[in-house]
C-alpha angles and dihedrals in degrees: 000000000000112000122251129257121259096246088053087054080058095044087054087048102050089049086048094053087048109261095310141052148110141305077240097052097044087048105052088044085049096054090036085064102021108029092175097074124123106234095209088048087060089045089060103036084056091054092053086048102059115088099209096036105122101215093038077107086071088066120014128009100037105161124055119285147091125308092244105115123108096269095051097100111113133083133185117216118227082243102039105077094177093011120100131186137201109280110248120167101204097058095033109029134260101281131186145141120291122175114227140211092279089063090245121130100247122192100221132158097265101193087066097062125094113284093028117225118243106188128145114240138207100275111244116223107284097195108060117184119238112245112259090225140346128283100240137181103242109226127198120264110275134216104275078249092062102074083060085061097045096050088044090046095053096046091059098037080054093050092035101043147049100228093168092066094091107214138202110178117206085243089072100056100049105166094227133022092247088070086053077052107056102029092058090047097051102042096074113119086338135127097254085228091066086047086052096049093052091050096050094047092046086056091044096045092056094032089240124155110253098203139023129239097248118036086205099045116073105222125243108287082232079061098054126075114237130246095230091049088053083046093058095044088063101047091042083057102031111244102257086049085048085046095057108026103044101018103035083202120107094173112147124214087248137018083221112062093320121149130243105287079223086057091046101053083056096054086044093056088045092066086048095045090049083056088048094241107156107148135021086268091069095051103091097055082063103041108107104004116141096220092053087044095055098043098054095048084047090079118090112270099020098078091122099065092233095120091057095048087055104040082055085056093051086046104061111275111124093190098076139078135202104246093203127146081272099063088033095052092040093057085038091066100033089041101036084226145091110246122195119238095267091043082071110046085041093056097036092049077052093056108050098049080052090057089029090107087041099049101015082175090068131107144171091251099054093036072070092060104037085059090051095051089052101054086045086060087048096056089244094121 
């Protein structure tokens, strides 16, 4: 028996998980069957999935016509970013691919137009099964103390934040890797602003787009910019003349013998260049491995690993957090006690599993800004 299509994996999950869930969610109960699954491949196949998805036409449905093919079966709520229902016409509208006057392929609601379409469609399942238990991140195994903390800890980041604002911060939908670059270089013990400023004028300077049209969805490789082609725009300059005339920013990794962060951003996208990671799509085969890792930490200023924590972040992972002076500083005062910087990760991963039926729009990821916001609001950084 031939095996199924990806798309046909997601169909059977999102039936599992009970007609919703998350890209989380489809994803873990995929590998958990089918470990042999390419994440980045789910990613995508969701997102052609998805009716009202507006790049689906990147992948699937790419001429005019209505969303009524087997593989039309998902839906995104107005309100879900990274959350994903079971397709049903009645209750969402009849949706499909119209070309406008531009001559681009555009995903619209097609029964609201003028002339409304009556057709019948294929019926969706109407009984959908509930799912037997819950699809769950497994964490290692913590100190007996540990489960004090955690229950201290949720109990503050409840009272402190506003976990139910979902949040999708413009960081986390750069255009190109060279932003991730330069934006996780550049952040260390600095004012974000000033991060903010160098990766706008990078982007002027060489007229680029900063951020994509859909945080959830990785552009084209033929939309990205390159990391050899950014490493070729800082040799071609020097680091300290790219520094100054397209960055307007001369701020070195340490006040004491630390390089050029400019200098620091190349060396950064030559490790990435020697693994022959070049897009977004390239990223996983390096996360985690212990020979990028240590490349990268081996620059001056980036011992601590922070920077590729972060770059990770930028990059797409949402289990991760940024374990800065500002997280830090932010458990120190809730906890009453310095945490390292896997203590952290390790406690906040913890949490928001633990908040995860509360806020399902939570992640890691976003637990991490929500705390940095916070302490920004606090005057702490």
């Amino acid at each position: 028996m031939a095996d199924i299509t990806v798309w046909e994996r997601i169909k059977e999950a999102i039936q599992i998980l009970g007609g919703r869930g998350t890209y989380l969610e489809i994803t873990e109960h995929i590998l958990s069957k089918w470990p042999g699954t390419d994440p980045n491949t789910i990613r995508s196949e969701i997102i052609a999935c998805t009716v009202n998805h507006h790049t689906r036409i990147h992948y699937k449905a790419k001429e005019p016509g209505i969303a009524n093919r087997p593989y039309d079966f998902l839906y995104q709520p107005k309100r879900g970013i990274g959350f994903v229902e079971w397709y049903e016409p009645g209750k969402h509208g009849i949706w499909g691919n119209k070309r406008g006057e531009d001559g681009k392929l555009h995903v619209v609601r097609l029964d609201e137009e003028q002339g409304a379409l009556t057709l019948t469609l294929e019926p969706f399942p109407q009984k959908i099964p509930s799912p037997p238990r819950a699809i769950r991140r497994e964490i290692p195994p913590c100190p007996a103390f540990h489960g004090d903390r955690l229950v201290r800890l949720l109990e503050s980041l409840r009272s402190t934040l506003n976990l139910s604002e979902p949040l999708n911060p413009e960081e986390y939908a750069y255009q190109s890797l060279p932003l991730c670059i330069l934006d996780a270089v550049f952040s260390i013990n600095a004012k974000y602003e000033s991060t903010r400023n160098v990766v706008e004028r990078y982007c002027r300077h060489y007229s680029l787009r900063r951020v994509r049209e859909d945080p959830l969805c990785l552009p084209p490789v033929e939309e990205q910019e390159p990391v050899s082609a950014f490493v070729e725009k800082i040799i071609q300059l020097g680091p300290e003349k790219f520094a100054g005339t397209v960055l307007a920013n001369r701020q070195r990794t340490s006040t004491r013998s630390g390089i050029m962060k400019s200098e620091a951003a190349l060396r950064f996208a030559q490790v990435l260049k020697l693994h022959k990671v070049e897009y977004f799509q390239d990223v996983e085969k390096i996360q985690g491995k212990e020979s990028f890792e240590n490349a990268v930490m081996a620059i001056q200023g980036q011992g601590t690993g922070i920077t590729v924590r972060y770059f990770y972040m930028l990059a797409g992972s949402n289990d991760l957090v940024k374990p800065d002076r500002m997280i830090l500083g932010f458990l120190r005062d809730q906890l009453g006690e310095n945490l390292s910087k896997d203590e952290a990760q390790r406690v906040l991963s913890e949490a928001c599993n633990a908040l995860e039926s509360e806020y399902p729009h939570l992640t890691t990821k976003t637990l991490d800004h929500h705390i940095w916001r916070y302490q920004r609001q606090q005057g702490k950084g």
